[in-house]
C-alpha positions in Angstrom: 0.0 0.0 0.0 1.5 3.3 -1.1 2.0 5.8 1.4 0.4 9.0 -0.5 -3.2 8.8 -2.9 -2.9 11.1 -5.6 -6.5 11.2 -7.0 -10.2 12.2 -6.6 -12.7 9.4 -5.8 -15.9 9.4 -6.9 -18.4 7.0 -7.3 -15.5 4.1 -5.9 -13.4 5.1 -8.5 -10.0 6.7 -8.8 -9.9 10.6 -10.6 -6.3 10.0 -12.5 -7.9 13.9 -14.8 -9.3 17.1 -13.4 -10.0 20.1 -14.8 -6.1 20.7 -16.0 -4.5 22.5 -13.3 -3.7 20.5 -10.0 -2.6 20.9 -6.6 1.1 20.8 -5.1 1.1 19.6 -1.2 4.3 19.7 0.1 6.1 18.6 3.7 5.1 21.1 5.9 8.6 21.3 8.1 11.0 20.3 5.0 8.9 21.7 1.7 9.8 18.9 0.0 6.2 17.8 -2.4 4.5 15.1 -1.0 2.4 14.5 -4.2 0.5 16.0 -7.2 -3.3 16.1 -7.1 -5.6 17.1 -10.1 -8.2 19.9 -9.3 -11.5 18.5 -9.9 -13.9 19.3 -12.5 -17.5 21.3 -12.2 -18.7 17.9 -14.7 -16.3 15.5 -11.6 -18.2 17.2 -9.4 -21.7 16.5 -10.7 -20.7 13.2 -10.9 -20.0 12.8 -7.3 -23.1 14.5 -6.3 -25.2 11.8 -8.9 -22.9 9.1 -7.2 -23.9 10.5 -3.6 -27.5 10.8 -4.6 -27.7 6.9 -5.8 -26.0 5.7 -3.0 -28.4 7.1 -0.4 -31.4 5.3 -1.9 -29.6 2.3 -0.5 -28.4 3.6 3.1 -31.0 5.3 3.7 -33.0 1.4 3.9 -30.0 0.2 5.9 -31.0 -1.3 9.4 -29.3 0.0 12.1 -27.4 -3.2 12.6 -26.2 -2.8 8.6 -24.8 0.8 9.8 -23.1 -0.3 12.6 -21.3 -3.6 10.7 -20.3 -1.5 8.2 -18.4 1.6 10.2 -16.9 -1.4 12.2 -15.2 -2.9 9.5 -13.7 0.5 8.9 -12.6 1.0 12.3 -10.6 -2.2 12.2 -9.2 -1.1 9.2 -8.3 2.1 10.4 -6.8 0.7 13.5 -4.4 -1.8 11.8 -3.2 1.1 9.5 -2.7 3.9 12.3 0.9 4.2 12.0 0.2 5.0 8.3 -2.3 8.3 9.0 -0.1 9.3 11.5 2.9 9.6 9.1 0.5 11.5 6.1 -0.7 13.8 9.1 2.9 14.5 10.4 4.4 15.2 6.6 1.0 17.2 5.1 0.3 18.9 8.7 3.2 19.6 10.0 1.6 18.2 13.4 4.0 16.8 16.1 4.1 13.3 16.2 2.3 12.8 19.8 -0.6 14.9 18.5 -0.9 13.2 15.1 -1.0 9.8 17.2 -3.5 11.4 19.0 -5.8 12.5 16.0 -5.8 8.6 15.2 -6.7 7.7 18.6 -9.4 9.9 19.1 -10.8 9.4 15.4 -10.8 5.6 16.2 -13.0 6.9 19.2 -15.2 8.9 17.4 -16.0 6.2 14.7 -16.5 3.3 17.8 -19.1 6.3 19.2 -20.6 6.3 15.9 -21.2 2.2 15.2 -22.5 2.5 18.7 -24.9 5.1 18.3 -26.1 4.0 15.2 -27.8 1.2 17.1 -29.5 3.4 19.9 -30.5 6.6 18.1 -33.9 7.1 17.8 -36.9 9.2 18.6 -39.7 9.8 21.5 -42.5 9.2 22.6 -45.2 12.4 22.0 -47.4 12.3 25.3 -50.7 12.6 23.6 -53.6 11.0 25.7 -55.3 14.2 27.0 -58.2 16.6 25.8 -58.3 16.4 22.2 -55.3 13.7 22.0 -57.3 11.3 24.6 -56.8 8.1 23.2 -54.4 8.8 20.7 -50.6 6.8 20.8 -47.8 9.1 19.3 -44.1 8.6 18.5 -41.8 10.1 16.2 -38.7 8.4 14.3 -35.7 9.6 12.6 -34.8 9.8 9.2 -31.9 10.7 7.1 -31.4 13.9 5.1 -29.8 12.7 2.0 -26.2 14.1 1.0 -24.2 15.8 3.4 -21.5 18.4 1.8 -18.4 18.6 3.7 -15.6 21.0 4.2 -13.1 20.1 6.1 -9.5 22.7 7.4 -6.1 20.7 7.4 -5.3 21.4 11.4 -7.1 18.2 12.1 -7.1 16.6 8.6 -8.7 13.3 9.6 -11.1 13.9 13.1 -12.6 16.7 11.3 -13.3 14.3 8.5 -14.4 12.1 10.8 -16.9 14.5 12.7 -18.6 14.7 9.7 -18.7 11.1 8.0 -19.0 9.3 10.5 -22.5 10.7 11.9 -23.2 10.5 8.7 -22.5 7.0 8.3 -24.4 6.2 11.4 -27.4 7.5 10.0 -27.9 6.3 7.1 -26.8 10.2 4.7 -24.0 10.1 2.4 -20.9 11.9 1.7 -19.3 14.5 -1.2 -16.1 16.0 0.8 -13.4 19.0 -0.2 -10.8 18.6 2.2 -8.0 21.2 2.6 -5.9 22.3 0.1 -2.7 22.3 2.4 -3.6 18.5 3.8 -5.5 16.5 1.5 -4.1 13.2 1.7 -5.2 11.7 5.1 -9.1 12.2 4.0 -7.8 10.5 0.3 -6.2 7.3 2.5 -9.5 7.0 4.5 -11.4 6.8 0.9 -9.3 3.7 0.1 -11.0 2.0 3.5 -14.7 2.3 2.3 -13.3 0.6 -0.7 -11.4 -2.8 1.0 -14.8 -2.3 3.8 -17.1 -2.8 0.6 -19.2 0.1 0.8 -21.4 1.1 -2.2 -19.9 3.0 -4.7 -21.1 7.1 -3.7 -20.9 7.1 -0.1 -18.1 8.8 0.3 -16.6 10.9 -2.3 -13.6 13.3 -1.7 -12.7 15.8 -4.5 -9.8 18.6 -3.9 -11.0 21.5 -6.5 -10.9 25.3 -6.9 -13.7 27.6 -5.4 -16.0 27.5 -8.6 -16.2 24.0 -7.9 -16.9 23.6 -4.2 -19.0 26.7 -4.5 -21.6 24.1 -7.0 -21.1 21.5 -4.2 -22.2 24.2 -1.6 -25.5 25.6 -3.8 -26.7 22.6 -5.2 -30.2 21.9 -3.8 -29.9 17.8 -3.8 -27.6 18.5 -1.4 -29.1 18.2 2.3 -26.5 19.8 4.6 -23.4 22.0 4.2 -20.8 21.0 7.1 -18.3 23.4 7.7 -15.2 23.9 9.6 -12.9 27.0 8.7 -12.2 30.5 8.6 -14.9 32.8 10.2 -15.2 34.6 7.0 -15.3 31.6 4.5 -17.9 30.2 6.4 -20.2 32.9 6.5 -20.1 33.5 3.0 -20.8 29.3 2.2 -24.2 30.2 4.1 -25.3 33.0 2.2 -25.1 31.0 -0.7 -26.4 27.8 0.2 -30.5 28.1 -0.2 -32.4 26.3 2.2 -30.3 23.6 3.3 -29.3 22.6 6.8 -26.1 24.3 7.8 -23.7 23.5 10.5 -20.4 26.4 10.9 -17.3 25.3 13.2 -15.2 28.6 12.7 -12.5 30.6 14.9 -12.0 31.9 18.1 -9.8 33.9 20.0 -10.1 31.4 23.4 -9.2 33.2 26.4 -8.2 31.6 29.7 -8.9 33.3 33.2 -7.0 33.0 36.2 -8.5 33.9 39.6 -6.5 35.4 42.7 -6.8 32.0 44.2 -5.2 29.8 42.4 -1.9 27.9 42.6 -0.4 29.9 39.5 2.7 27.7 39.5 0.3 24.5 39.4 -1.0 25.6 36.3 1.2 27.5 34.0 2.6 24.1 31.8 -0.8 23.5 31.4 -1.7 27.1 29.7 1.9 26.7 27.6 0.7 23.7 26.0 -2.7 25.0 25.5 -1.5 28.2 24.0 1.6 26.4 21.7 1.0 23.2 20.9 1.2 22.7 17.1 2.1 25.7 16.5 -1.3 27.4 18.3 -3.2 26.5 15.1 -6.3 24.7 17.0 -9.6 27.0 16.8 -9.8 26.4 20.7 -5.8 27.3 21.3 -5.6 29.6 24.0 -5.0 33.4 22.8 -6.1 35.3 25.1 -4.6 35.1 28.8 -6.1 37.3 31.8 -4.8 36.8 35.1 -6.1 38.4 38.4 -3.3 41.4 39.7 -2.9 39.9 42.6 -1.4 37.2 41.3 -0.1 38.6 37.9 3.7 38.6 38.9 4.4 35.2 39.9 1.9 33.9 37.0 4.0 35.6 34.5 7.4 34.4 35.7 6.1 30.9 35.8 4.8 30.7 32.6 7.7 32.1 31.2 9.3 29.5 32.5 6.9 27.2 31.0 7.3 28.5 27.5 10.9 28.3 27.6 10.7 24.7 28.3 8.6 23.6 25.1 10.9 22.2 22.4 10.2 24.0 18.8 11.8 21.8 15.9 10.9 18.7 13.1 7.3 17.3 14.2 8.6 13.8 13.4 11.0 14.0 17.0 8.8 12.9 19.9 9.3 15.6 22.5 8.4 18.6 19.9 5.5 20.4 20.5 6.0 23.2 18.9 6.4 22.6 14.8 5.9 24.3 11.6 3.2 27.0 10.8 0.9 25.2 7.7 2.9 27.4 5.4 5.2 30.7 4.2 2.2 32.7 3.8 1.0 32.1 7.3 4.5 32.5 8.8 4.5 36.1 7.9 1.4 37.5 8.4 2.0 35.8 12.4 4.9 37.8 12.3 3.6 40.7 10.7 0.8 41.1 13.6 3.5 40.5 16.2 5.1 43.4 14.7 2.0 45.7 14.5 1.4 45.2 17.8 4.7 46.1 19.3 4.7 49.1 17.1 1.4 49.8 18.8 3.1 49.6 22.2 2.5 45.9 23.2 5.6 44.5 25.0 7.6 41.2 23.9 7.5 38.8 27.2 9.2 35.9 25.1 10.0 34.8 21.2 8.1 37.3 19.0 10.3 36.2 16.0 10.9 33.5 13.2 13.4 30.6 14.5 13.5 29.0 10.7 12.0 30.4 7.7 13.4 27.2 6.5 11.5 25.3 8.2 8.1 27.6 8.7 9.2 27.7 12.5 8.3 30.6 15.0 9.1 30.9 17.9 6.0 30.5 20.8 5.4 34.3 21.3 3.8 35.9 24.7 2.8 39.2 24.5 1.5 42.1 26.8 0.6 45.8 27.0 -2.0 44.9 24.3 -5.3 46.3 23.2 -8.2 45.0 22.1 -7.8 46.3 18.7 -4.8 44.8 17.7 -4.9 41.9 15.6 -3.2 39.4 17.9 -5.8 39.9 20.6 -9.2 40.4 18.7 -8.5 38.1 15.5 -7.7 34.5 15.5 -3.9 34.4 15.3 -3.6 30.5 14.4 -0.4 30.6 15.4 1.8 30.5 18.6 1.1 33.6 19.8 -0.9 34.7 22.9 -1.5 37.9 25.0 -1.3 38.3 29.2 -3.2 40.9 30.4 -4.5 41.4 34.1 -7.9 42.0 35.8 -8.6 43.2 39.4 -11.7 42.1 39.3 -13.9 39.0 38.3 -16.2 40.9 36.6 -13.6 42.9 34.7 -12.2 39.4 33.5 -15.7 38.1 32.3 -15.9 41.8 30.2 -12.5 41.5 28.5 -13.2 38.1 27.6 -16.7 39.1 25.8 -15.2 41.5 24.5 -14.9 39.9 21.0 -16.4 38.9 18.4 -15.8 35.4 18.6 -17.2 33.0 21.2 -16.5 29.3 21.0 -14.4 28.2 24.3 -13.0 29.6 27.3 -11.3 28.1 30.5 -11.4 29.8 34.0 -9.2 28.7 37.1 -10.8 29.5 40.4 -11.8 28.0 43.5 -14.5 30.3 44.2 -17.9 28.6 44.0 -19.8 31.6 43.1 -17.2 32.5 40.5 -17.9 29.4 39.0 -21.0 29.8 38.6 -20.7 33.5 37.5 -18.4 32.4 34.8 -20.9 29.9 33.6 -24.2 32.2 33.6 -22.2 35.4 32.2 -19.3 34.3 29.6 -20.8 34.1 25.9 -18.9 30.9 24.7 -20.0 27.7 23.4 -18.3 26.1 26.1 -16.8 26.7 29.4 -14.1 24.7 30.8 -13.4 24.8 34.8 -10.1 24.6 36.2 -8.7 23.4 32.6 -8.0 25.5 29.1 -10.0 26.1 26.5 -8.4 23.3 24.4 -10.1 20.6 25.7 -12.3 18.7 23.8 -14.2 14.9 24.0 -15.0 13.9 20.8 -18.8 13.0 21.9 -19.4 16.5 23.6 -21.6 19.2 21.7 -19.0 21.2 20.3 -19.4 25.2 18.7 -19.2 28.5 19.7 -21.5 31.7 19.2 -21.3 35.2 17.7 -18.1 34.8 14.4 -17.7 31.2 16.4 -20.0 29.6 13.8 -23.7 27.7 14.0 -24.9 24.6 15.7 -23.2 22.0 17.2 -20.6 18.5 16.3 -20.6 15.7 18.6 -21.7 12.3 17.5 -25.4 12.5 18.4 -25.7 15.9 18.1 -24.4 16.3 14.3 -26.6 13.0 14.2 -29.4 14.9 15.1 -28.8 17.4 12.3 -28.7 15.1 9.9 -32.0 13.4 10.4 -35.6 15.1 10.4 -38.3 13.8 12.9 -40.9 12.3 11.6 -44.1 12.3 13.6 -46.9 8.9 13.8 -50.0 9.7 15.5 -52.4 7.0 15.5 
């Protein structure tokens, strides 16, 4: 088995054509190419949506026992070649190696989650036996939407994949998927699976193509569902012109972290590090945004300091690095250009603020202060290692500077105050709050998404489960 697919599937065949041009992905920490892919065609394209269409007029008559059989045959296959994703995701991500094994584990979770779900999601029971209703039995049941359109970002080039197919799987919709440009290759490996795990031809189909061509994918009314994970802006923009389907937006976030007068600063400072570096701070949940109490202040920002200085920056393929390549050149200097802004605005450098390898798309983990709101590296999503450290003297103040953007998808407070916690949880406009942890955190089974720019609805096995199936109501 080759290491790298180099075409489009559709339909359970292999795209060797496209539309002419073709896409260049290249080794993220050496920029050596990793393959060729062609671009897919607007008629490639309808093909797959035909193929996707066919295919769901036999999965959508699967039992739930079929369902289940079939996404465990995938999971075995998966399992036996994890050391293979983990090596595409490494070289096309530029994700260190413990994190890339940990994208296989956890998509292995997430597809186990599905096969069992598949078996116990259902519907309710409508009470109904009163006044008008007396006498009357009601129930509904779910059924599948039909094709769900996904689009996936390369920082998790396989889990987000999987957060999409393998709801869908498990209830019965099928698949038409553009995965990123930058990382294309570990969504084209899983392809091969469905073939060796006999799926019908049009349940999954994965096309890399230019914006014309997703854009026919995203409008196209025989499509149920548009599943997006991406920029803030990109994913607006796919809603406004996708009609009437169903619409579920993962986008960014500027994730702050608060830290209360009473904690153990010291206790907790590797922790923020790792959730503020680690891969290159280019997780939509990395923590950005750092707000400690004054009392405090001091001692947190010498420790953590410390902290930073201990994470090893370098080639994602050694074992202990944590911090690794920015996705690409492009990226690399527009981090650098908004660390520059903002010291040019007055922000102070606390550590790195500068390239270690151009080479190598390396920078170095970056902690700021003296920042504003305004600046780019505190209100936008940096996606890179960079974060701010500001401080509060009050609770209140720190649940204002954290709502104090336009994004709102995670956020983790430290405290030991009982009704801090539950201020924090009644007053911070997130998706998600984490207690006594970072933002970062995240169980693949959780209802996962954010408010405001954050994006729309919610991942999480049964609850993207539950978007892509209608209830349908028996009264009798």
């Amino acid at each position: 088995m080759k290491n790298y697919q180099t075409s489009n599937f559709v339909a359970n065949k292999w795209l060797k054509d496209g539309d002419g041009s073709s896409l260049t992905v290249l080794d993220k920490y050496n920029g050596s190419k990793i393959g060729e892919i062609p671009q897919a065609s607007m008629d490639q394209m309808e093909e797959a949506i035909l193929a996707a269409e066919s295919a769901f007029e036999v999965t959508r008559k699967w039992s739930a026992g079929k369902k289940a059989e079939m996404m465990k045959k995938l999971h075995t296959l998966l399992e036996r070649d994890q050391k293979r994703f983990v090596d595409i995701i490494i070289n096309e991500g530029g994700k260190p190696r413990s994190y890339a094994e940990n994208e296989i584990s956890r998509c292995l979770t997430t597809l186990e989650l599905a096969y069992e779900e598949a078996t116990r999601h259902g519907g309710e029971v409508v009470p109904m036996d009163f006044a008008a209703g007396e006498g009357k039995t009601a129930f509904t049941k779910r059924f599948p939407i039909g094709i769900i359109a996904c689009i996936t970002p390369f920082n998790f080039p396989l889990n987000l994949v999987m957060h999409k197919v393998a709801p869908a799987l498990a209830t019965g919709c099928t698949v038409v998927i553009k995965p990123a440009p930058q990382a294309p290759m570990s969504c084209l490996a899983f392809a091969e699976l469905f073939l060796e795990a006999g799926y019908p031809a049009g349940v999954i189909n994965v096309l890399c193509c230019d914006i014309p061509v997703a854009e026919k994918l995203v409008k196209d009314d025989r499509v149920a569902k548009l599943s997006f994970t991406g920029s803030d802006k990109v994913g607006w923009y796919l809603k406004s012109i996708c009609g009437k389907k169903k619409v579920t937006l993962e986008l960014g976030g500027n994730a702050s972290v608060i830290v209360d007068e009473d904690v153990k600063v010291e206790e907790i400072t590797d922790l923020v590090a790792k959730g503020a570096y680690l891969y290159a701070g280019q997780i939509c949940i990395s923590t950005q945004r750092i707000f400690v109490h004054e009392k405090v202040y001091d001692r947190f920002e010498k420790a953590l300091i410390a902290s930073i200085a201990k994470l090893k920056v370098g080639d994602p393929n050694d074992g202990e690095v944590l911090v690794g390549p920015v996705i690409d050149k492009g990226h690399l200097e527009r981090i650098h250009n908004w660390v520059n802004e903002a010291v040019e605005a007055g922000a102070k450098v606390l550590y790195g603020g500068k390239v270690e390898s151009e080479a190598h798309a390396l920078y170095l983990p970056t902690l700021l202060t003296n920042t504003s709101s305004s600046m780019k590296v505190s209100c936008e999503e940096v996606f890179g290692p960079v974060a701010v450290l500001e401080k509060f003297s009050s609770f209140e103040e720190a649940i204002a500077m954290n709502n104090n953007s336009k994004f709102g998808l995670q956020v983790g407070v430290f405290t030991n105050r009982l009704d801090h916690f539950k201020q924090a949880f009644e007053e911070l406009e997130v998706g998600g709050v984490m207690m006594n942890n970072i933002p970062g955190f995240r169980i693949d089974h959780m209802p996962y998404g954010g408010v405001k720019d954050s994006g729309l609805g919610r991942e999480g096995l049964t609850y993207a489960m539950d978007e892509m199936t209608e209830g349908r109501l028996l009264v009798y």
